[in-house]
C-alpha positions as CSV (number, residue, x, y, z in Angstrom):
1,X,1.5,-4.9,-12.0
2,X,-0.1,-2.7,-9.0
3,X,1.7,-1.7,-6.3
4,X,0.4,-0.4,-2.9
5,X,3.0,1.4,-0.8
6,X,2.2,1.8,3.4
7,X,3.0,5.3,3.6
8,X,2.6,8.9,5.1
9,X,2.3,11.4,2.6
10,X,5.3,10.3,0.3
11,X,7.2,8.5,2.5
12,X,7.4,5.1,3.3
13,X,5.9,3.9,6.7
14,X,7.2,1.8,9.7
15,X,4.1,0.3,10.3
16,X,1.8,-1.0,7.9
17,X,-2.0,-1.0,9.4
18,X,-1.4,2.2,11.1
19,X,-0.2,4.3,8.0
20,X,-1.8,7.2,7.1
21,X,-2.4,6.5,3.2
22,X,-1.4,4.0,0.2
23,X,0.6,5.2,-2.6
24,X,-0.6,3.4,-5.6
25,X,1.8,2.6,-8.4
26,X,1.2,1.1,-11.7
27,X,3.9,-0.4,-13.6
28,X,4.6,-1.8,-16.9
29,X,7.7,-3.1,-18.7
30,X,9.7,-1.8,-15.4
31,X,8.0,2.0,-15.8
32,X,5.3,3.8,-13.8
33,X,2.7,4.6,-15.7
34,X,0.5,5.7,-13.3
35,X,0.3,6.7,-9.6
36,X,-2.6,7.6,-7.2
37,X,-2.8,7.6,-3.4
38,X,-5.7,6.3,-0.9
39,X,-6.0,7.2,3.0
40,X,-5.7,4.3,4.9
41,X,-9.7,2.9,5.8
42,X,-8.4,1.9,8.9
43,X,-6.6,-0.8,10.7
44,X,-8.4,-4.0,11.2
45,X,-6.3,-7.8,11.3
46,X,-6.4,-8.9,7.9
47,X,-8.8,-6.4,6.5
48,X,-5.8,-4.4,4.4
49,X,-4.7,-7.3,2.2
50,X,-8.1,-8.0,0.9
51,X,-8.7,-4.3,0.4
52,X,-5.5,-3.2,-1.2
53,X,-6.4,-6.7,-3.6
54,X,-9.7,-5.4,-4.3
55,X,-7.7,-2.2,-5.4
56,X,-5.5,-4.2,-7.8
57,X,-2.7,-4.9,-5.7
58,X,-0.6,-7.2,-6.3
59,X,2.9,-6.3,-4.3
60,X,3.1,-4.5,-1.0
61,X,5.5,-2.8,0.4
62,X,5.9,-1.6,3.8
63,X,8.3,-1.1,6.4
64,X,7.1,-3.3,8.9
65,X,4.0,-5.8,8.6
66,X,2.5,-7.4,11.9
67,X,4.1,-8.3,15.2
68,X,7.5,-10.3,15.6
């Protein structure tokens, strides 16, 4: 599993298109294996799923996602 984390620097962000970079985490059996982080490409509606996917991604986490 590969997962992207919204974040700046280490922490975890409020806002997911506007975060400054994606921690990347890969995990097996319940372990990190691997980590990496990415700057954010930029904020565009519906662009960041598709390109955290194309990095692997399969779980995001974030601290908040879109308007409500």
């Amino acid at each position: 599993m590969k997962i992207a984390v919204a974040s700046e620097q280490e922490m975890i962000t409020g806002h997911f298109g506007h975060c400054a970079n994606f921690n990347l985490f890969d995990v097996e059996d319940g372990k990190i294996i691997s980590s990496t982080s990415i700057p954010n490409p930029g904020h565009k509606p519906g662009f960041l799923p598709n390109f955290l996917n194309e990095k692997g991604a399969n779980v995001i986490i974030s601290g908040g996602m879109g308007g409500a």
